[in-house]
C-alpha positions as CSV (number, residue, x, y, z in Angstrom):
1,X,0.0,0.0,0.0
2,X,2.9,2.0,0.0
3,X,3.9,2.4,-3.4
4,X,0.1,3.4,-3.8
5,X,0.7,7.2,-1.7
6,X,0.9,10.4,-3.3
7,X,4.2,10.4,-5.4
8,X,4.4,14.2,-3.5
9,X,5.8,11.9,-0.6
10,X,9.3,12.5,-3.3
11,X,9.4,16.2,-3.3
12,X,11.5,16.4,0.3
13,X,13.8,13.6,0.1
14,X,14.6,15.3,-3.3
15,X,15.3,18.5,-2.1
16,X,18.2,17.0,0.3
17,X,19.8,15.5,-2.7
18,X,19.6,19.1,-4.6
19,X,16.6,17.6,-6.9
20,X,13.4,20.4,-7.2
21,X,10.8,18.8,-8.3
22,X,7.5,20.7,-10.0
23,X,4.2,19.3,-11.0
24,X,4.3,16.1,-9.2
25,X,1.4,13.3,-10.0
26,X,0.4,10.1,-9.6
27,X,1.9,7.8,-7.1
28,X,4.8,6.2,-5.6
29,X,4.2,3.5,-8.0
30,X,3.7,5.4,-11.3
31,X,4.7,8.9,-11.3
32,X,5.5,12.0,-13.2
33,X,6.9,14.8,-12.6
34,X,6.6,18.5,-15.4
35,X,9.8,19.6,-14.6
36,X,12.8,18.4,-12.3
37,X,15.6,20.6,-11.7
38,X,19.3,19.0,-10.4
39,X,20.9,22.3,-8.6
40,X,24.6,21.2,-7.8
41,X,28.0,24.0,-7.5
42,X,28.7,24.8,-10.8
43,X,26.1,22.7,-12.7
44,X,22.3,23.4,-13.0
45,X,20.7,20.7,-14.5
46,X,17.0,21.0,-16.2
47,X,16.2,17.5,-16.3
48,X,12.5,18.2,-17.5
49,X,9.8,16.1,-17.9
50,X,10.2,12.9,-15.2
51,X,8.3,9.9,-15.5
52,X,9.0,6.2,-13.0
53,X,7.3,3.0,-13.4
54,X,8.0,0.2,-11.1
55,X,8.5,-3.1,-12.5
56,X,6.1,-5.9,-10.9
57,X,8.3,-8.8,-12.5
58,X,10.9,-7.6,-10.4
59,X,8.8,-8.3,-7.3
60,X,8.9,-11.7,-7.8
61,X,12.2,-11.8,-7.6
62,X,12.3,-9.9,-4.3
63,X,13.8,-7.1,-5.8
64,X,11.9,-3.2,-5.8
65,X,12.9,-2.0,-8.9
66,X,11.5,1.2,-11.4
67,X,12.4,2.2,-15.5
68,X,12.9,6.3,-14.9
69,X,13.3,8.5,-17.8
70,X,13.4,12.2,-18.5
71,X,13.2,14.1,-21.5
72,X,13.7,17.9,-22.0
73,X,14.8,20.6,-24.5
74,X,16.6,23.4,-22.6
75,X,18.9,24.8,-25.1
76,X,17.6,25.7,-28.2
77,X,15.5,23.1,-28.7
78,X,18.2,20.5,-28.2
79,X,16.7,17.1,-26.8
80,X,18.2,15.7,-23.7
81,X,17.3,12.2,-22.5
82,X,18.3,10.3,-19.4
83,X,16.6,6.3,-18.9
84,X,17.9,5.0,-16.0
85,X,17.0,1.3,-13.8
86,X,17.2,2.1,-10.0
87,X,16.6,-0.8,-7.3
88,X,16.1,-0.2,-3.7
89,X,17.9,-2.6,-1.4
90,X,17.2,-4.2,1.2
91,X,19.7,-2.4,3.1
92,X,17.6,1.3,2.2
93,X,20.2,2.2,-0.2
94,X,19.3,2.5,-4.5
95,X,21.3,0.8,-7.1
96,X,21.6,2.7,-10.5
97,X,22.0,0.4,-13.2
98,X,21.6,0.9,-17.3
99,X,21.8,4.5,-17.3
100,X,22.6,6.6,-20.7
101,X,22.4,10.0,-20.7
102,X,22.1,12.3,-24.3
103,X,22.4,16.3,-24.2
104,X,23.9,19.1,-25.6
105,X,27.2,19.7,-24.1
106,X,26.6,23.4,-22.4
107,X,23.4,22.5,-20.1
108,X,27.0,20.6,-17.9
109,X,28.4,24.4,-17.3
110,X,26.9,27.0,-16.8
111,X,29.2,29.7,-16.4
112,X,28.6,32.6,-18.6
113,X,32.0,33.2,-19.5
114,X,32.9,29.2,-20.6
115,X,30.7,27.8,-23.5
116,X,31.0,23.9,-23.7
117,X,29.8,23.3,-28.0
118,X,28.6,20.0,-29.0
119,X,26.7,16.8,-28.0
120,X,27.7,14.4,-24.9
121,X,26.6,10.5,-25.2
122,X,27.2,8.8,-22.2
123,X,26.8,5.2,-20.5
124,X,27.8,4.4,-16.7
125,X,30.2,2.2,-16.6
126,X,28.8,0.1,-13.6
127,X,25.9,-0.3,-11.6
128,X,26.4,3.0,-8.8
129,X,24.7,2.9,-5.1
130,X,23.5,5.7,-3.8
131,X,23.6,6.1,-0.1
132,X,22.3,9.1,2.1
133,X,23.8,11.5,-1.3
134,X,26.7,9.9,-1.5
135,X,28.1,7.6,-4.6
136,X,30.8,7.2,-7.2
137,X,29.8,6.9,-10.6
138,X,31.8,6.4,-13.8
139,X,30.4,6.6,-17.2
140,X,32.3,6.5,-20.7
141,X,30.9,8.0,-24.1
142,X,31.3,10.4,-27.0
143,X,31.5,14.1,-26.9
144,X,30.9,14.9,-31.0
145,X,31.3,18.4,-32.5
146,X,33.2,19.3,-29.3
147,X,34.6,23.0,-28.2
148,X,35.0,25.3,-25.8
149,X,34.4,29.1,-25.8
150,X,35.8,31.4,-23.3
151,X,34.8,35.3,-23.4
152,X,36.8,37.7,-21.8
153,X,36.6,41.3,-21.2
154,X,36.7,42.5,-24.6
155,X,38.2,38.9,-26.1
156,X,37.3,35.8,-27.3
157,X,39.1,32.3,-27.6
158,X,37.9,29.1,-29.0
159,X,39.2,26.0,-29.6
160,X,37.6,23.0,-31.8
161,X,38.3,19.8,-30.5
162,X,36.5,17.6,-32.8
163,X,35.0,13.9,-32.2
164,X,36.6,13.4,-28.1
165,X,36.0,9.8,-26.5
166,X,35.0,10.9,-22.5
167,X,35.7,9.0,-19.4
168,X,34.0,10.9,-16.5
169,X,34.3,9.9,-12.8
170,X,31.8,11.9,-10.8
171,X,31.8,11.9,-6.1
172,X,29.2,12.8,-4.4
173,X,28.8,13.5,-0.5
174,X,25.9,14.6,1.1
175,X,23.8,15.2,-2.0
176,X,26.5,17.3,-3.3
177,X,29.2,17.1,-6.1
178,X,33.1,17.0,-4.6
179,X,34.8,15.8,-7.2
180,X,35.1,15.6,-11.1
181,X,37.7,13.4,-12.5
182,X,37.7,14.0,-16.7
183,X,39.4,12.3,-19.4
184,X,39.4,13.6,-23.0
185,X,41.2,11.1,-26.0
186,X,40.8,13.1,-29.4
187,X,39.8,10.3,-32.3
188,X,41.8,9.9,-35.0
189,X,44.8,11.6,-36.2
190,X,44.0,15.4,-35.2
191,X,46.7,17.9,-34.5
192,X,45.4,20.2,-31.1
193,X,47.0,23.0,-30.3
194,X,45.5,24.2,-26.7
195,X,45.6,27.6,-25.9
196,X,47.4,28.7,-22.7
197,X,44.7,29.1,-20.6
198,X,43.2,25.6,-21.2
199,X,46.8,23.7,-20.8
200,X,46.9,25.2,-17.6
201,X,43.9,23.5,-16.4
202,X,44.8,20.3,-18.4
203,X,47.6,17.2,-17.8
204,X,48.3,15.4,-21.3
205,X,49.8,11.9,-21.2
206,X,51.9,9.3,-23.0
207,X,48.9,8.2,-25.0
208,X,47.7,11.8,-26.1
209,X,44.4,11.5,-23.5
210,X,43.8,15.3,-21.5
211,X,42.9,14.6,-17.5
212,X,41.2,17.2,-15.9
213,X,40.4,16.9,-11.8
214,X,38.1,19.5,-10.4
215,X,37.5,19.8,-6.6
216,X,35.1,21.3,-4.5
């Protein structure tokens, strides 16, 4: 009879983890959301439209488990998509499992002086737990048409960097982001030149790969 409450029941344990949530419907069960916000240092992300369906063949397996997905268009009519499997254990904390995420590069930063062009793909890695807003999740993928714009006062710079294969490793504690680990491998044969202010905040290695660490 749980699962059968008001799915408004979400809209405070959400808020701990940073997540607003607007137009809440439907149950704990079957739910939907109009539009979910993700409000993190440096990152606010519209995650739109929010729909959950729990699975009952899962039940039978002893296992609480629900299909989430979000769709939005937050940048110039860009899609962005996020399907994810999360599982609640029997321990009270949620497995994340089969996520992929699609958007346009620039809804990740938001500054309004850095630009982030292009597309991100991405896939975790593994299955993540989530525990009282902590986790540690790793997700590979493709950043396509990628570059980066920086405006100054009075200047511009911007660098194409082409088709970049992406392995992100993402911390969280107590609902909030603390680390970023970032690793950028250019395909194919391309020449980059970065500019100075970019190799600053960049470490190339033997194999050509940019690692970028950010901490809160």
């Amino acid at each position: 009879m749980v699962l059968l409450a008001p799915a408004t029941l979400l809209v405070g344990p959400a808020q701990v983890a940073g997540l607003q949530l607007y137009g809440v419907d439907g149950t704990l069960w079957r739910g939907a959301v109009d539009r979910a916000m993700l409000r993190q240092p440096q990152v606010v992300l519209d995650i739109g439209e929010l729909q959950w369906q729990w699975l009952p063949s899962r039940l039978i397996q002893g296992q609480l488990c629900a299909d989430v997905q979000s769709r939005a268009r937050p940048i110039a009519g860009q899609l962005q998509s996020v399907d994810a499997r999360a599982c609640l254990q029997t321990n009270g904390t949620v497995l994340l499992s089969q996520a992929s995420a699609d958007m346009p590069a620039a809804v990740l930063w938001r500054e309004e002086n850095v630009r982030l062009l292009g597309h991100l793909a991405l896939k975790l890695v593994e299955p993540v737990t989530l525990q009282a807003g902590s986790a540690v999740a790793s997700a590979r993928g493709l950043w396509s048409q990628a570059g980066i714009t920086v405006l100054g006062q009075g200047t511009r710079d911007h660098i194409d960097l082409g088709e970049v294969a992406l392995d992100v490793a993402v911390t969280m504690n107590n609902g909030q982001v603390s680390e970023v680990q970032l690793r950028l491998s250019p395909i194919g044969n391309q020449s980059i030149t970065l500019p100075e202010w970019l190799a600053l905040m960049l470490e190339q290695d033997e194999s050509g790969s940019y690692l970028f660490n950010w901490q809160s």
